[in-house]
DSSP file (Angstrom, degrees, kcal/mol; ACC not computed):
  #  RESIDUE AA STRUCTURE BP1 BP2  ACC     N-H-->O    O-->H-N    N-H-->O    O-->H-N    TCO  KAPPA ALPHA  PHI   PSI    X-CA   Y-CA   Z-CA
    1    1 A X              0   0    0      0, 0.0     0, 0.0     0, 0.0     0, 0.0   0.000 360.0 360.0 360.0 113.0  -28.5  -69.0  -77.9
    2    2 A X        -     0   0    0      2,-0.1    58,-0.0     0, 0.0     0, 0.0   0.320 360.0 -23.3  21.1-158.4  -30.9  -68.4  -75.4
    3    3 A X        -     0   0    0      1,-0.1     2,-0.6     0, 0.0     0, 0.0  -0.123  56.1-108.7 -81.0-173.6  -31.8  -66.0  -73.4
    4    4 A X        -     0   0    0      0, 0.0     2,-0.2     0, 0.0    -1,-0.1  -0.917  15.1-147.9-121.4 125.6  -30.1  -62.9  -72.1
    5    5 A X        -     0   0    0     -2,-0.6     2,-0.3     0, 0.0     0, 0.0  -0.528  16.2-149.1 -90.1 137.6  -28.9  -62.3  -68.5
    6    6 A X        -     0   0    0     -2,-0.2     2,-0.7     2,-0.0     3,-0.1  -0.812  21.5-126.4-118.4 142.4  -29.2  -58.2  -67.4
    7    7 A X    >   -     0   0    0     -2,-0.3     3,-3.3     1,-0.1     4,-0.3  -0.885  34.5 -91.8-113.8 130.4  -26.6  -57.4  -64.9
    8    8 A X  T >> S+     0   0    0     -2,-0.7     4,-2.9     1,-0.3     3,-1.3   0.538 125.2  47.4   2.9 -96.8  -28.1  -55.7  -61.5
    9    9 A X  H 3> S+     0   0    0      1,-0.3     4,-1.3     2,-0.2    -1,-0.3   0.684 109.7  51.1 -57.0 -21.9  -27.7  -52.1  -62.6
   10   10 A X  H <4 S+     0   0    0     -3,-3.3    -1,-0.3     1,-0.1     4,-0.3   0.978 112.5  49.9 -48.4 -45.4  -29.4  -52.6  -66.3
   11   11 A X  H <> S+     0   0    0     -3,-1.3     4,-1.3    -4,-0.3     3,-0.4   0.839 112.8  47.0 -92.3 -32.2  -32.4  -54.3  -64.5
   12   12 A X  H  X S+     0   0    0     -4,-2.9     4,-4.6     1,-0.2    -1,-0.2   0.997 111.1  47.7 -53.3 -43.9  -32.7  -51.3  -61.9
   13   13 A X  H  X S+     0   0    0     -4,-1.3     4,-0.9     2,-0.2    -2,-0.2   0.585 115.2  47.3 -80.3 -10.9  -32.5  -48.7  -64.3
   14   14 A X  H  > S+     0   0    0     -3,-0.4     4,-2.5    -4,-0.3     5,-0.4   0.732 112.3  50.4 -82.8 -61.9  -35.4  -50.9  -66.6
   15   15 A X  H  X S+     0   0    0     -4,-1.3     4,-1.6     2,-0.2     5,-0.4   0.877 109.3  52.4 -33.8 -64.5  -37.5  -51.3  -63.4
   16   16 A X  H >X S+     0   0    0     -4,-4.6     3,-3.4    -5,-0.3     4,-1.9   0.835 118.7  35.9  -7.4 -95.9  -37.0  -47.2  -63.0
   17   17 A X  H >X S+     0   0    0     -4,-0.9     4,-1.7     1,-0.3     3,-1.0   0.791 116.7  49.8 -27.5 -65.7  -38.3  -46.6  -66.7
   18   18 A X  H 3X S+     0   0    0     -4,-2.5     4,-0.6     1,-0.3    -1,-0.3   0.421 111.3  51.9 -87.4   3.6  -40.9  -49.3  -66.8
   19   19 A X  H <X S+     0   0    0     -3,-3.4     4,-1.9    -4,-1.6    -1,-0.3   0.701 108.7  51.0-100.2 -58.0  -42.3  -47.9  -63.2
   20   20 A X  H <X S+     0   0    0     -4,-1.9     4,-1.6    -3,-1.0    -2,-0.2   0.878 110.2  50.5 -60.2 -43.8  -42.5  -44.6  -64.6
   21   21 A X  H  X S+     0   0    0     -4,-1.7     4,-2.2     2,-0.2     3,-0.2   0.910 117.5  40.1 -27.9 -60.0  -44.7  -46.1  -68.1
   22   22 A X  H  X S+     0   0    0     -4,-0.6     4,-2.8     1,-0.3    -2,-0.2   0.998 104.7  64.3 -94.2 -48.4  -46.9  -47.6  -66.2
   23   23 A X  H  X S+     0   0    0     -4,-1.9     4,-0.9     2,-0.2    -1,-0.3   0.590 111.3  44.4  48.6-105.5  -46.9  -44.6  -63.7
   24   24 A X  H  < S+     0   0    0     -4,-1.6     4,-0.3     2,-0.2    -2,-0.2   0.785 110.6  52.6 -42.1 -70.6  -48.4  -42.6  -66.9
   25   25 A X  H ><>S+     0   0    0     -4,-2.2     5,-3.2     2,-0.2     3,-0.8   0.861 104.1  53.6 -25.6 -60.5  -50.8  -45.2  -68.0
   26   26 A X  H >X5S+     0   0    0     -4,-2.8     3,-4.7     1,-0.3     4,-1.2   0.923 108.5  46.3 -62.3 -81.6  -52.5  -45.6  -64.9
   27   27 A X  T 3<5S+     0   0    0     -4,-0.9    -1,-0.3     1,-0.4    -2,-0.2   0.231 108.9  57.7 -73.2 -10.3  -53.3  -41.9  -64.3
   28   28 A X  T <45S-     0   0    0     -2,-0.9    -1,-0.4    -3,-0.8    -2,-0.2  -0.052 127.9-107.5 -92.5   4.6  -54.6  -41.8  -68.2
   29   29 A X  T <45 +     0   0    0     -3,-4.7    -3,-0.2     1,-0.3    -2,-0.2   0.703  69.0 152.0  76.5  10.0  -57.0  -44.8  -66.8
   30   30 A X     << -     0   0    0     -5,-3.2     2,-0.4    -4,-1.2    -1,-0.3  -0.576  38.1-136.0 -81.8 162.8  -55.2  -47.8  -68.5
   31   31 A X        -     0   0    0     -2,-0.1     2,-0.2     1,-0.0    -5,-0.0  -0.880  23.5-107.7-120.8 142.0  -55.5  -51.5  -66.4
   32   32 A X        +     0   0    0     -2,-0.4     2,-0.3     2,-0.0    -1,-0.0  -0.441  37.6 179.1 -27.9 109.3  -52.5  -53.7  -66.0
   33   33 A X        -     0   0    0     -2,-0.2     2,-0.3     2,-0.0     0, 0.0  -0.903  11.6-158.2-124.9-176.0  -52.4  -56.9  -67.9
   34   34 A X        +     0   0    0     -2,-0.3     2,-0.5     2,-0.0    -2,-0.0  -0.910  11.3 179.3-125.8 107.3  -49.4  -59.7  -67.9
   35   35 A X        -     0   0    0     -2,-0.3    -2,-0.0     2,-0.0     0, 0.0  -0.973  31.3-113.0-135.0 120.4  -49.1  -61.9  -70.6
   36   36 A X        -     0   0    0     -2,-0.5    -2,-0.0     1,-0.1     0, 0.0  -0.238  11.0-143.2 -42.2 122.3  -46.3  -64.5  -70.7
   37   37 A X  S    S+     0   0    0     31,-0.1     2,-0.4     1,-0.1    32,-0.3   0.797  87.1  35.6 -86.4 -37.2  -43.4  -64.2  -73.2
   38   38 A X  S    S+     0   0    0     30,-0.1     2,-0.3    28,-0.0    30,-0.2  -0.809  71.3 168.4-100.4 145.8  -43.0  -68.1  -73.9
   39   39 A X  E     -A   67   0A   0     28,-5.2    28,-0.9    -2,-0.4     5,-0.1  -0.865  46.7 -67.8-162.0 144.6  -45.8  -70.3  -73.9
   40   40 A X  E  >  -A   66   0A   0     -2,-0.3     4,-2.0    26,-0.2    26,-0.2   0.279  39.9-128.7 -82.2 134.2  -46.5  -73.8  -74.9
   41   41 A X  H  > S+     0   0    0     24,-2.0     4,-3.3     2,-0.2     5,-0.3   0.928 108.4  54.6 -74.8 -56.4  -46.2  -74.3  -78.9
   42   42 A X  H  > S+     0   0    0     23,-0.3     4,-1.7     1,-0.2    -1,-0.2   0.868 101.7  47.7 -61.1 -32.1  -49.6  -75.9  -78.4
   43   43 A X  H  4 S+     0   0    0      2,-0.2    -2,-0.2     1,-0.2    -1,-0.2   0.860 112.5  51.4 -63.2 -38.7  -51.4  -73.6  -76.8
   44   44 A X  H >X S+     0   0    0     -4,-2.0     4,-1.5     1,-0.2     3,-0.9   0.904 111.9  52.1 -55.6 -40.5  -50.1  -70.6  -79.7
   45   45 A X  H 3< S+     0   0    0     -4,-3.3    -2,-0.2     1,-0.3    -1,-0.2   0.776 102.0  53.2-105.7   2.4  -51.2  -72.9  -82.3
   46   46 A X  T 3< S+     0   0    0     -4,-1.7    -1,-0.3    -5,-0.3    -2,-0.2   0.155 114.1  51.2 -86.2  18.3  -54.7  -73.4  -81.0
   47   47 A X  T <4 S+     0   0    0     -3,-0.9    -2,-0.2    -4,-0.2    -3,-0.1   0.846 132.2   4.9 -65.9 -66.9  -54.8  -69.9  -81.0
   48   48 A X  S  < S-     0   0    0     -4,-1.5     3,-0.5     1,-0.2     6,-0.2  -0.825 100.9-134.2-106.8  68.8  -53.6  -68.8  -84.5
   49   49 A X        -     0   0    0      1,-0.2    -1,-0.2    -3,-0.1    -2,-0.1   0.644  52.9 -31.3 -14.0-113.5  -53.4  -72.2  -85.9
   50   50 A X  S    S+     0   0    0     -4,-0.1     2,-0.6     4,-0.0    -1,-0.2   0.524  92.2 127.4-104.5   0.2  -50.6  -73.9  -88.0
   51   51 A X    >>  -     0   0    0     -3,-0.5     3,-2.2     1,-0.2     4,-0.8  -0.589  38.4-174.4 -80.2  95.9  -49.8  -70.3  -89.6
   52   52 A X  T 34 S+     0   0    0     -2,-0.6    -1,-0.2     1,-0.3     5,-0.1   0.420  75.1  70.1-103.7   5.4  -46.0  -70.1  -89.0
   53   53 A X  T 34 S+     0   0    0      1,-0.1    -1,-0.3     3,-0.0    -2,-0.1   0.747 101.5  58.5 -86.8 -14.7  -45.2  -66.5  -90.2
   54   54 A X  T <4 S+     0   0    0     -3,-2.2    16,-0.7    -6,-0.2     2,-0.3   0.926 111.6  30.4 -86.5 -30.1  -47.4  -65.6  -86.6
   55   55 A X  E  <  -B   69   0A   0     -4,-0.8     2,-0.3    14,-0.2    14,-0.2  -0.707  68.4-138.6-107.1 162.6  -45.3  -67.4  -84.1
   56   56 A X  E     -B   68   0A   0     12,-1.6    12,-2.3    -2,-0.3     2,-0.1  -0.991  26.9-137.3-138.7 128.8  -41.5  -68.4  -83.6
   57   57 A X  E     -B   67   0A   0     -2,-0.3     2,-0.2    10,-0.2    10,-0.2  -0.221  24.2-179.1 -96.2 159.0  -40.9  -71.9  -82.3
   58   58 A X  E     -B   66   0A   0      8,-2.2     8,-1.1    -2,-0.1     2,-0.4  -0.900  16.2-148.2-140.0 170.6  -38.3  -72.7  -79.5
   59   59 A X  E     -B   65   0A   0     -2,-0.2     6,-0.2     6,-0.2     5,-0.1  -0.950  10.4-148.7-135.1 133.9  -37.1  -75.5  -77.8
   60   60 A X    >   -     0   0    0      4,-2.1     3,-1.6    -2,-0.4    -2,-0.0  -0.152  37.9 -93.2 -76.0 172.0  -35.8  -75.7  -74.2
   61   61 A X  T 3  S+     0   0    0      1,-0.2    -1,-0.1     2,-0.1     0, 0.0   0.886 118.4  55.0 -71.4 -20.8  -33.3  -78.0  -72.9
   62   62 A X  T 3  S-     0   0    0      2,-0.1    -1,-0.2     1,-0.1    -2,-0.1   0.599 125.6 -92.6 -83.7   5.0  -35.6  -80.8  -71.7
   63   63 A X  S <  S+     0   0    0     -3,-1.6    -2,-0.1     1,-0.3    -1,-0.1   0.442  72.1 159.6 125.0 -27.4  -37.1  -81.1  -75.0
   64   64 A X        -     0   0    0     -5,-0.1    -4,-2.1     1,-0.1     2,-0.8  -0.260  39.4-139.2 -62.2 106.2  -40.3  -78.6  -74.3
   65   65 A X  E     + B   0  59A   0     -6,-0.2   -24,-2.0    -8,-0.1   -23,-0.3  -0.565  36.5 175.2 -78.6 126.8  -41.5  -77.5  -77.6
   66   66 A X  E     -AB  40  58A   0     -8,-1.1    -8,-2.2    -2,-0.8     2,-0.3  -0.687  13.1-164.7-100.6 147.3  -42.1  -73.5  -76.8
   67   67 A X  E     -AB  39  57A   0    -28,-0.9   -28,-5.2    -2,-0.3     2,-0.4  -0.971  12.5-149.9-131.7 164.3  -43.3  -70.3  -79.0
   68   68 A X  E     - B   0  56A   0    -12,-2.3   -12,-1.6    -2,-0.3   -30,-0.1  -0.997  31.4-115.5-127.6 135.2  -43.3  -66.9  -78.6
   69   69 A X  E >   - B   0  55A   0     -2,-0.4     3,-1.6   -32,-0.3   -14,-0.2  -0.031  25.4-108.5 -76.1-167.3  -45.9  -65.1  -80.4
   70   70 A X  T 3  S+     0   0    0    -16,-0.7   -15,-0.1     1,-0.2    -1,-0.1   0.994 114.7  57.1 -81.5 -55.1  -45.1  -62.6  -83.3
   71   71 A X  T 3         0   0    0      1,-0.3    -1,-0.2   -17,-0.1    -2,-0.1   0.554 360.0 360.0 -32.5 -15.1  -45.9  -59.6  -81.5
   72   72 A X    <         0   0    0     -3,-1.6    -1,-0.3   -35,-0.1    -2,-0.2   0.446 360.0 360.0-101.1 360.0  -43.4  -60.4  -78.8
């Protein structure tokens, strides 16, 4: 039922890790991207259209219908 709240020392010790990843990456000549983990049910399904095994629908509390895509 929603999402999940990280209490202070989980989310240092992710930052750590995920600092160290990218860290690694960079210096192997990978680039940065950011791609949003929810994102507007229409905009996912004028991507990969009406094909529901690629996305998983949400809804927020005002009503917002949301997806996250399948890869996420």
């Amino acid at each position: 039922q929603g999402t999940r709240d990280h209490p202070p020392t989980h989310v240092v010790l992710r930052d750590r890790l995920l600092a160290a990843v990218v860290a690694c990456f960079k210096r192997h000549g990978a680039a940065a991207i950011d791609t949003p983990v929810l994102e507007l049910r229409e905009t996912l399904t004028g991507k990969y259209g009406e094909d529901a095994k690629l996305i998983y629908e949400l809804q927020d509390q005002g009503g917002e219908l949301l997806a996250l895509r399948y890869d996420l």
